[in-house]
N, C-alpha and C positions, 0 to 999 in steps of 0.2 A: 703271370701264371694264373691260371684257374684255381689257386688252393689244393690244391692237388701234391699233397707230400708222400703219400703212398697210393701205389696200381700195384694189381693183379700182376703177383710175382715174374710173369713169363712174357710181362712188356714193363715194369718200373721201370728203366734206367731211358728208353728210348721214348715213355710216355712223359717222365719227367722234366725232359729235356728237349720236349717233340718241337719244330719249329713252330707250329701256333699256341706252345706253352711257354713263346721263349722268352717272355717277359717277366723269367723267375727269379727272384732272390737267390742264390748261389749259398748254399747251406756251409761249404768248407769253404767258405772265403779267408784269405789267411792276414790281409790285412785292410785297411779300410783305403779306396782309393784319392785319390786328389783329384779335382774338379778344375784344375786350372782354365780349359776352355769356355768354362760357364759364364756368359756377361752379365756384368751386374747393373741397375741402372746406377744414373740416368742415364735411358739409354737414348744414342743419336738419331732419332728417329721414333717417331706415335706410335706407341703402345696400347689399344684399346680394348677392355674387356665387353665382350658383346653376348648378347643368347639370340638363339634363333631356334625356330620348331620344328620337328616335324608332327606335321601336323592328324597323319594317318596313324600313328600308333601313339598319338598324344604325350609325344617326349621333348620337353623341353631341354635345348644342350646349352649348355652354357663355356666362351672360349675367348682367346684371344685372338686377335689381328692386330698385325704390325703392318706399316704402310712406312714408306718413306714421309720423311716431316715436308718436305715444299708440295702446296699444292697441285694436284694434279691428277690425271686418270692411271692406273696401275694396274699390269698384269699381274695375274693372281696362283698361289698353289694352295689347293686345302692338304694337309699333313694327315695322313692315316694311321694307329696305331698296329701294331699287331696284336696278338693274340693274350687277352685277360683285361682285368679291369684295369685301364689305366688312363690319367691323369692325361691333360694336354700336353704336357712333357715329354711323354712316356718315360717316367721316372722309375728306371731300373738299375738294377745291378749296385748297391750302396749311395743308392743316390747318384747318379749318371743321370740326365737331362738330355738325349739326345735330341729331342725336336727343339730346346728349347736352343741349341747349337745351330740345328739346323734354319730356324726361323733368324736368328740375328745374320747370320750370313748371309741369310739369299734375299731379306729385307735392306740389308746394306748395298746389296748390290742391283738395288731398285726396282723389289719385287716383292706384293703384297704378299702375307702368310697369313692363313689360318687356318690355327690349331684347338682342337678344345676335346674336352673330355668324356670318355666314354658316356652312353646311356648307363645310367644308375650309378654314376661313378662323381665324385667330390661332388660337384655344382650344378652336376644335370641330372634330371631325372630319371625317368624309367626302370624296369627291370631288365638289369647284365643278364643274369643267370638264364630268364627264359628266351634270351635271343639265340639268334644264328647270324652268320655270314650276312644272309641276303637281308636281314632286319638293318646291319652296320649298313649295307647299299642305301638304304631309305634314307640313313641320318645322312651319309654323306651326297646325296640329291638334294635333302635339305640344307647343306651347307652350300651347296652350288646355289639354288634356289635363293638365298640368304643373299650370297656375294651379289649377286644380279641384281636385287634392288639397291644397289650404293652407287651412288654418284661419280667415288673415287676410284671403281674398278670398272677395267674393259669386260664388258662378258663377253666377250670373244677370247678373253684371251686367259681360260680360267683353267689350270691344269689338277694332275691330281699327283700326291708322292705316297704313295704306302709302301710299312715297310712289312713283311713277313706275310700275316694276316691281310694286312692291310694292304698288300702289295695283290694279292686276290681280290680284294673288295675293290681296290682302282679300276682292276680289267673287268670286272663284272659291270662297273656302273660305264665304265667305256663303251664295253659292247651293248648296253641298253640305250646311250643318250651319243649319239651322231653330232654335239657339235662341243664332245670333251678337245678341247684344247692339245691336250699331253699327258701322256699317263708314265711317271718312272716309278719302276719296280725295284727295291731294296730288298735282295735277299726273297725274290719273289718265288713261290713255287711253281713250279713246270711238269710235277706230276700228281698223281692221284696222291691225295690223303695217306691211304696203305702202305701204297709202295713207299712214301716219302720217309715214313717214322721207322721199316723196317732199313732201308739204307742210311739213315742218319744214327739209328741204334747201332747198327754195325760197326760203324767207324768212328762214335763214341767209344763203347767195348772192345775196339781193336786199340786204342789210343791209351785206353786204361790197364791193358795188356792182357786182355783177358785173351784165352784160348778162342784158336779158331773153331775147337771140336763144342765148346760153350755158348760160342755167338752163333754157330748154326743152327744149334737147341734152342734157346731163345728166339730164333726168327720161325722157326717151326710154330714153337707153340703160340708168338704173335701173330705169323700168318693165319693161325685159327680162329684166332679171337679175332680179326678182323672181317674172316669170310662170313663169319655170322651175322654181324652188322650188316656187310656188303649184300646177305643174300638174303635179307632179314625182308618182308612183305606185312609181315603182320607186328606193326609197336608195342601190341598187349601182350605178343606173345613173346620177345625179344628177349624182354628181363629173364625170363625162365630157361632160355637156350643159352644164356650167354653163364648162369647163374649153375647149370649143367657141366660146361664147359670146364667153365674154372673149378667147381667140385672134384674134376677130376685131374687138377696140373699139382705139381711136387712144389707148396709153398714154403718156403725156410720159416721157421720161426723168428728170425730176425728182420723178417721182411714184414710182422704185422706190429702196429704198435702196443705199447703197453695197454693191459688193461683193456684189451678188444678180443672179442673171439673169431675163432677163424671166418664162421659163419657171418660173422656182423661185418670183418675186412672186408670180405668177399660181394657182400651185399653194399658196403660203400660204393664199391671200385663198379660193381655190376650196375649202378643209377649214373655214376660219372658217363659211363662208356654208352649207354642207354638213352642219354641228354639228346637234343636233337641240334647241341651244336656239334657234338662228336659224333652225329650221324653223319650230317651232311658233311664236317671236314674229311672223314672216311672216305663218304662216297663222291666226294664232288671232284670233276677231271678239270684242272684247267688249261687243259690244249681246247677243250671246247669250246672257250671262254676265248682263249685266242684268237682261235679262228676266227670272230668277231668284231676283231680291237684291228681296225684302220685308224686309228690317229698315232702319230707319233710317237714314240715308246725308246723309255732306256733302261736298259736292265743291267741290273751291278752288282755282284758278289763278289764275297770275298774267297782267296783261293784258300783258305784256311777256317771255312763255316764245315761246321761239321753237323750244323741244325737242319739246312738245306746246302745241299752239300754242291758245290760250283759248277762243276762238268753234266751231272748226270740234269741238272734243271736247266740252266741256261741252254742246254743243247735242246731241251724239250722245249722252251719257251723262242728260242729261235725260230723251228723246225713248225709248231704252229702259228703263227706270226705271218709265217712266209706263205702259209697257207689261206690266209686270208689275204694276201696280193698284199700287205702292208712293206711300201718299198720307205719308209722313215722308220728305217730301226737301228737302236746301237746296241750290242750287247757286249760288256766286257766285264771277264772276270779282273779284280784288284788285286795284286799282289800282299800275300801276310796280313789281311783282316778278316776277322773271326765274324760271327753272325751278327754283332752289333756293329761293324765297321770300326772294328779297334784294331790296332795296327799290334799283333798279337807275337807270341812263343809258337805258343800249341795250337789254339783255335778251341781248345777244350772248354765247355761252361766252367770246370774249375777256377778256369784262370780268369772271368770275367771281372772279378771285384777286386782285382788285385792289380787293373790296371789303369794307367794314370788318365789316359787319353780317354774322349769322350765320344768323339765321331773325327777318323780322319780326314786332317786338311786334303790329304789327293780326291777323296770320295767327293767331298762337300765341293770342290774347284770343276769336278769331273758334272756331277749335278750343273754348276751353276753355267759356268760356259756352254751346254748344252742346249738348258732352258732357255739362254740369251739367245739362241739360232730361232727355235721355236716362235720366238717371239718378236724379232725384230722385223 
């Protein structure tokens, strides 16, 4: 999550929980979960901490690659995080590890991984806060960039996996570089920014049982807060139209925090939304992005993500795919896994930390068997 515990009362609950903030701590977690999947070493197989740069915006990343232990050349996948500062693990939800699941598995089953950590985040450099989307593109060139001078890996055969965020950041760097491998999309978006946080808010607040006469107020007043952004031409001017905006929506008292006045809430949430990572996730479409990506592609949600929500994306990310003549595509939604691929109740962010499992065995089996086609 971007730090972000309170927005502008007439988008919190769908700003909260938007899919590129879905790397948040879960505030009513009701117990603490078990990590049973997590490997611990020694593990069966090289473990190597590595850095590599990107050298255009002077950020040194620093990460790991696992490789299989017998000598020899290895196809490769770099691990994309989603959305917020986070660790090569992407360590969420009470401590959940899912890359770090994901890297033992598909290293087991004879396929290099590297994963490492955000710009400005633990071990690597740079500044999070003033990036965007296409800034993550550069680090992860640079991580391609990186794999290709090593002895041990095919650069032919270097793929990419993102999941949320990251799962945009793979098709952008696919549609720029003609000789990506393979691109799978976890929980990938298939529509605009906008539209995505007003349909995933819905059926958040439809789950939490709120009124439907409630959630159609809410998406009123978010659809306005976002046209402003969407129709916004001038950055100087932005803060003042959006700072208008909000002066005029019905903000509960409960909705600001202690010890803040409304004017100062309103001024937080007005720079949040104002960032120009929250520009470009507003405005960026990626059916566009699609229409681009000729290399091989699998897309995987879960039928119980309520972050990006199964049907309305995957039918978008199909629909331009095909549009770009890309005839190597699989798209399947998973039965009962919620936005992190936990084999869930609800799919609700409530229930996130409350559950055992880390990343499903079907997901993680459905990944690896695919990749082995790709690459054999």
């Amino acid at each position: 999550m971007r730090n972000i515990y309170y927005i502008i009362a007439a988008t919190a609950f769908e700003l909260l929980v938007a899919c590129f903030l879905c790397n948040c701590q879960t505030r009513e977690s009701v117990r603490e979960a078990h990590h049973g999947q997590e490997p611990k070493p020694p593990y069966p197989y090289n473990s190597e901490d590595i850095e590599f740069t990107n050298s255009s915006a002077g950020v040194r990343l620093a990460g790991t690659l696992t490789r299989p232990s017998q000598k020899g050349i290895y196809p490769a996948v770099i691990l994309i995080t989603g959305s917020g500062p986070q660790d090569r693990n992407e360590e969420v939800n009470q401590g959940h590890k899912p890359f770090l699941v994901i890297a033992d598995y598909l290293t087991k089953k004879g396929i290099a991984v590297l994963r490492y950590d955000d710009r400005g985040t633990y071990r690597s450099s740079g500044n999070f806060q003033q990036a965007t989307s296409l800034d993550f593109c550069d680090d992860v060139e640079s991580a391609v960039s990186y794999l290709k001078t090593r002895t041990d890996i095919d650069a032919n055969k270097i793929g990419l996996i993102g999941h949320s965020e990251g799962a945009t950041i793979a098709s952008i760097v696919a549609s720029r570089a003609s000789n990506t491998a393979f691109i799978v999309l976890l929980a990938g978006p298939g529509l605009r920014g906008d539209t995505l946080l007003l349909i995933q808010g819905a059926a958040i607040r439809k789950s939490a049982g709120m009124s439907q006469e409630d959630i159609q107020k809410t998406i009123k007043q978010g659809s306005g807060l976002y046209n402003i952004v969407l129709k916004s031409q001038n950055p100087n001017t932005l803060k003042a139209e959006l700072t208008h905006y909000a002066n005029g929506l019905d903000i509960a008292k409960n909705e600001i925090p202690p010890n803040v006045t409304r004017e100062q809430f309103i001024a937080q949430q007005v720079d949040i939304i104002a960032s120009p990572w929250w520009q470009f996730f507003l405005k960026h479409d990626p059916s566009a992005t699609h229409q681009k990506v000729t290399c091989p592609v699998l897309a995987l949600n879960g039928s119980k993500d309520m972050q990006v929500t199964s049907k309305e994306n995957l039918t978008a990310i199909a629909s331009s795919l095909k549009k770009a003549g890309n005839k190597n595509l699989t798209i399947k939604e998973l039965p009962d896994l919620n936005h992190f691929f936990q084999e869930c109740e609800t799919g609700s962010p409530v229930e996130y930390t409350t559950i055992d499992q880390t990343f499903s065995p079907t997901a993680l089996k459905e990944m690896s068997d695919w990749i082995a086609k790709q690459i054999d």
